[in-house]
Structures are given as structure tokens and as C-alpha cells.
C-alpha atoms as an extended CHARMM CRD file, in Angstrom:
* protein
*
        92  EXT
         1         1  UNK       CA            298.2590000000       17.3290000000       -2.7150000000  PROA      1               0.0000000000
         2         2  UNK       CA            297.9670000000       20.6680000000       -3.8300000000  PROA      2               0.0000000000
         3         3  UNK       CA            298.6560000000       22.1220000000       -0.5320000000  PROA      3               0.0000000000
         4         4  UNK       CA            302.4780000000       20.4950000000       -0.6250000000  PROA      4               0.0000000000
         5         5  UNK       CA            303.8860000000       23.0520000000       -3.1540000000  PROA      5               0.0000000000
         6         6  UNK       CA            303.4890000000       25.7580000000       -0.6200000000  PROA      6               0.0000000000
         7         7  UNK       CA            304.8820000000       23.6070000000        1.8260000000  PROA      7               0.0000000000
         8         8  UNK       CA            308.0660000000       22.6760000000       -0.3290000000  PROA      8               0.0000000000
         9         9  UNK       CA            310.2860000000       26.0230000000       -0.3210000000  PROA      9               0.0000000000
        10        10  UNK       CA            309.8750000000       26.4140000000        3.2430000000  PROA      10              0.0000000000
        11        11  UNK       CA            310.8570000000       22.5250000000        4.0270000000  PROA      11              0.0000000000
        12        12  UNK       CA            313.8800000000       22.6420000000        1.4560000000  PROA      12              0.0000000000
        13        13  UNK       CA            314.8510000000       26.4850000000        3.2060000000  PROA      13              0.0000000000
        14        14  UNK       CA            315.0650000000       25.3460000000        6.6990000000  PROA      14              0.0000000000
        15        15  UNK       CA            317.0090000000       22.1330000000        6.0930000000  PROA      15              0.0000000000
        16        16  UNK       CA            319.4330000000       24.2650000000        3.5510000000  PROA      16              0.0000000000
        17        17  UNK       CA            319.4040000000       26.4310000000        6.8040000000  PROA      17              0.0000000000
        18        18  UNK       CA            320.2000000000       23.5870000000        8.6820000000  PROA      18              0.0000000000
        19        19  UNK       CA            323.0240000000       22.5380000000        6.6630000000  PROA      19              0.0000000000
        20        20  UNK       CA            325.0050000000       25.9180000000        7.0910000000  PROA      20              0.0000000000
        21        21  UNK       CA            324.1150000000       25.9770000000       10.4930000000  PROA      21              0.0000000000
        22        22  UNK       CA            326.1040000000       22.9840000000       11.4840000000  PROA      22              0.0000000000
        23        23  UNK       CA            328.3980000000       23.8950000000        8.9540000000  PROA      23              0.0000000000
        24        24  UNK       CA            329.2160000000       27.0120000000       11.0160000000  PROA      24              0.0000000000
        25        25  UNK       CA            328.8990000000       25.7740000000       14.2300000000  PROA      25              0.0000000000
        26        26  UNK       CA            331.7100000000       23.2140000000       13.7030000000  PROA      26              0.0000000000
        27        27  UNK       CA            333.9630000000       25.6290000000       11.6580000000  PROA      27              0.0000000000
        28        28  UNK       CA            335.9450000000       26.0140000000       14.7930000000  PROA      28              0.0000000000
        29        29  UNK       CA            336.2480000000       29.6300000000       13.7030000000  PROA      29              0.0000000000
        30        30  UNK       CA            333.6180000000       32.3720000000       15.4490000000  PROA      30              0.0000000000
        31        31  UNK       CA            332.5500000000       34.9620000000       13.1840000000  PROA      31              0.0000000000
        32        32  UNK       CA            331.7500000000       38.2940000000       15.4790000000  PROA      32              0.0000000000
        33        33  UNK       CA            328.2830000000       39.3980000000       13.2820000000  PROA      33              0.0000000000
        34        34  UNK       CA            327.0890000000       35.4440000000       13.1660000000  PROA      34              0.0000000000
        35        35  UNK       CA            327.5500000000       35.4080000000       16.6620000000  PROA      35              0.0000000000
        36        36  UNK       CA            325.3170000000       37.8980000000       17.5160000000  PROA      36              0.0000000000
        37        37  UNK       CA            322.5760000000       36.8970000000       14.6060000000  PROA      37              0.0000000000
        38        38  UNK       CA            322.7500000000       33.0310000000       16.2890000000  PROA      38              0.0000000000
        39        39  UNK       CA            322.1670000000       34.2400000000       19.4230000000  PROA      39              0.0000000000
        40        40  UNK       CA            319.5060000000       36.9060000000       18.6570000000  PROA      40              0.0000000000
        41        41  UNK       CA            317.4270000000       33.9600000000       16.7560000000  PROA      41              0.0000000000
        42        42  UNK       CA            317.9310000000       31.9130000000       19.8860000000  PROA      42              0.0000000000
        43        43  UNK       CA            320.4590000000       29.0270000000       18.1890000000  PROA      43              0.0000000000
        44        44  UNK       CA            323.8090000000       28.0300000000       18.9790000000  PROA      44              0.0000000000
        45        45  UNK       CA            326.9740000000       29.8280000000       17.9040000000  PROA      45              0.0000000000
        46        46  UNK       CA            329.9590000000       28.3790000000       16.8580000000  PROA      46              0.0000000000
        47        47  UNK       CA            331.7300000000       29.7530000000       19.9540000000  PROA      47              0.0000000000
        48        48  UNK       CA            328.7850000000       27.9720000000       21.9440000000  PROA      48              0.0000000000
        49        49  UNK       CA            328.9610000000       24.5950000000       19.9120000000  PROA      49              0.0000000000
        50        50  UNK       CA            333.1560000000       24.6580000000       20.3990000000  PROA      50              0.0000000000
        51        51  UNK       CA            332.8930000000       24.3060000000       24.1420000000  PROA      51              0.0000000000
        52        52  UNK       CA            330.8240000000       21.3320000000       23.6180000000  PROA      52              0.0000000000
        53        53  UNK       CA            333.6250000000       19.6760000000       22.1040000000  PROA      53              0.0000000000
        54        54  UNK       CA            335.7510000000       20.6440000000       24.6220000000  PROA      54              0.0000000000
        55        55  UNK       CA            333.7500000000       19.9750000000       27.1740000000  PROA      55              0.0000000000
        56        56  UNK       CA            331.4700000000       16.9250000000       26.5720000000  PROA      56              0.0000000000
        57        57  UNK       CA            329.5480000000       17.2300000000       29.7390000000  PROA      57              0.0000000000
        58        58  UNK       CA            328.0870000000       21.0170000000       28.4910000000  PROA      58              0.0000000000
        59        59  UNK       CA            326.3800000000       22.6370000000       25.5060000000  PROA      59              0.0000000000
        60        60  UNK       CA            324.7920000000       19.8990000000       24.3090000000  PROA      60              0.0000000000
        61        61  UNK       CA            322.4740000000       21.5450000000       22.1950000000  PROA      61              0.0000000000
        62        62  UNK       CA            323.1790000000       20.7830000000       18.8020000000  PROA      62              0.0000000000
        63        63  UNK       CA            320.7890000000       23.9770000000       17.0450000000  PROA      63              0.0000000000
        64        64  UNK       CA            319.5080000000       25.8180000000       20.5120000000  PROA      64              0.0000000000
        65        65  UNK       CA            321.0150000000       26.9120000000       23.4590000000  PROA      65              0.0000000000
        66        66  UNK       CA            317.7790000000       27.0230000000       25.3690000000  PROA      66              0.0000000000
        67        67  UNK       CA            317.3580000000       23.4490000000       26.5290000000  PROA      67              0.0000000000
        68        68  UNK       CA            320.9200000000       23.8370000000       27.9560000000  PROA      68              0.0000000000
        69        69  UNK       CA            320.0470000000       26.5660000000       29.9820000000  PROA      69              0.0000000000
        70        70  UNK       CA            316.6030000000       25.0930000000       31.4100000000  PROA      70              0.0000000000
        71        71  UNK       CA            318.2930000000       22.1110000000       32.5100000000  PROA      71              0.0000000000
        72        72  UNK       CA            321.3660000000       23.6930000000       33.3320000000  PROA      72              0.0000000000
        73        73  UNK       CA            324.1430000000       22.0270000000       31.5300000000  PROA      73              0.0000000000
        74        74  UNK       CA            325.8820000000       25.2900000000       30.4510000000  PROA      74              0.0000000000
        75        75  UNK       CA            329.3950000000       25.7550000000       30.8760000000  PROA      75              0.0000000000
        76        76  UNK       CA            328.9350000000       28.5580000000       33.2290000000  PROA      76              0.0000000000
        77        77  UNK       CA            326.5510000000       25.7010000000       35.9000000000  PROA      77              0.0000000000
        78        78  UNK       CA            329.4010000000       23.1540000000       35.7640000000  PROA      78              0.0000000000
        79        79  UNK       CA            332.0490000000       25.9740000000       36.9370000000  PROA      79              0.0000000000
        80        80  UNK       CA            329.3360000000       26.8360000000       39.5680000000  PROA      80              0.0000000000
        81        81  UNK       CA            329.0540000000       23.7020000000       40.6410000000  PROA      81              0.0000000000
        82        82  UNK       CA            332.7170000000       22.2330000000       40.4140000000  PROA      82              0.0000000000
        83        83  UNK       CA            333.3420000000       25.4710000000       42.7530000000  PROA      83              0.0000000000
        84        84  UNK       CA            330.8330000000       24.7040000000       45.4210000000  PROA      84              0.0000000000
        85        85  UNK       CA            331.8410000000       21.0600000000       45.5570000000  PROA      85              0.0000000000
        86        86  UNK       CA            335.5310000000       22.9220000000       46.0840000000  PROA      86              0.0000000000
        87        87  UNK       CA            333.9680000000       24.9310000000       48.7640000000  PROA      87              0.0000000000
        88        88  UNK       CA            332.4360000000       21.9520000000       50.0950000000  PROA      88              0.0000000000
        89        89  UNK       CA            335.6610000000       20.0320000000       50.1740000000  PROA      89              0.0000000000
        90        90  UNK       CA            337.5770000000       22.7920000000       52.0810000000  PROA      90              0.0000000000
        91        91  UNK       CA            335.1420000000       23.4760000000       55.0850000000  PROA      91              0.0000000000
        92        92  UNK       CA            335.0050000000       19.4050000000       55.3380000000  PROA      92              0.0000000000
């Protein structure tokens, strides 16, 4: 297939990509300028990924935030929630 060498560097790029990625994202350490590139390109960050493993019922997203957000299982919507079931509680 002639086609494949053109398809090669771009294959062997994204999963070297990949690689440093996760690499990054499980560093435990947040660098402030890969922070802001992560979440410009729309993929986690490490400080994302880190609450994750503190919290295994959020951030699940292992390279993208975005599926978190559209079926809300950010941090930030179990806070929300965990307060109105609080609320909930106290006018019971």
C-alpha cells in the first residue's frame, strides 16, 4: 500500500504523543505552561487527571475533559450536587 507511508509518521506521532501525555498526566506534578497548552488543545491536565485519583467518582477522562463535562461527572457537579442533597437534608 503505497498510501501507508504517508499514513505512518502521523500514526507513530500521535501514539508517541500519547505516551507523554499519560506520562504527564500521572506525574502527580502540574506544570503551569502544560496546563494551559492541555487545556487549550481540549485534553486533560495533570492537575485534571490528579483529582481523578482522588476522587474516583470524577474526571474520568483519561485524554479529554469534554466527555466529563457533557455528562457531568466533573468535580465541580459532584460538589453541586453533594450540596443540594445537604440542602435537601436540612429543610427535611
Amino acid at each position: 500500500m503505497p498510501e501507508a507511508k504517508h499514513f505512518a509518521p502521523f500514526y507513530f506521532s500521535a501514539i508517541v504523543s500519547f505516551v507523554f501525555l499519560n506520562l504527564y498526566l500521572h506525574c502527580g506534578v502540574t506544570f503551569r505552561p502544560m496546563e494551559w497548552i492541555t487545556k487549550y488543545l481540549l485534553l486533560n491536565s495533570s492537575s485534571w487527571h490528579n483529582i481523578h485519583h482522588s476522587d474516583t467518582n470524577t474526571n474520568f477522562g483519561e485524554v479529554s475533559f469534554i466527555w466529563d463535562k457533557i455528562c457531568g461527572t466533573t468535580r465541580e457537579k459532584a460538589l453541586e450536587k453533594k450540596e443540594q442533597q445537604k440542602m435537601a437534608m436540612r429543610n427535611s
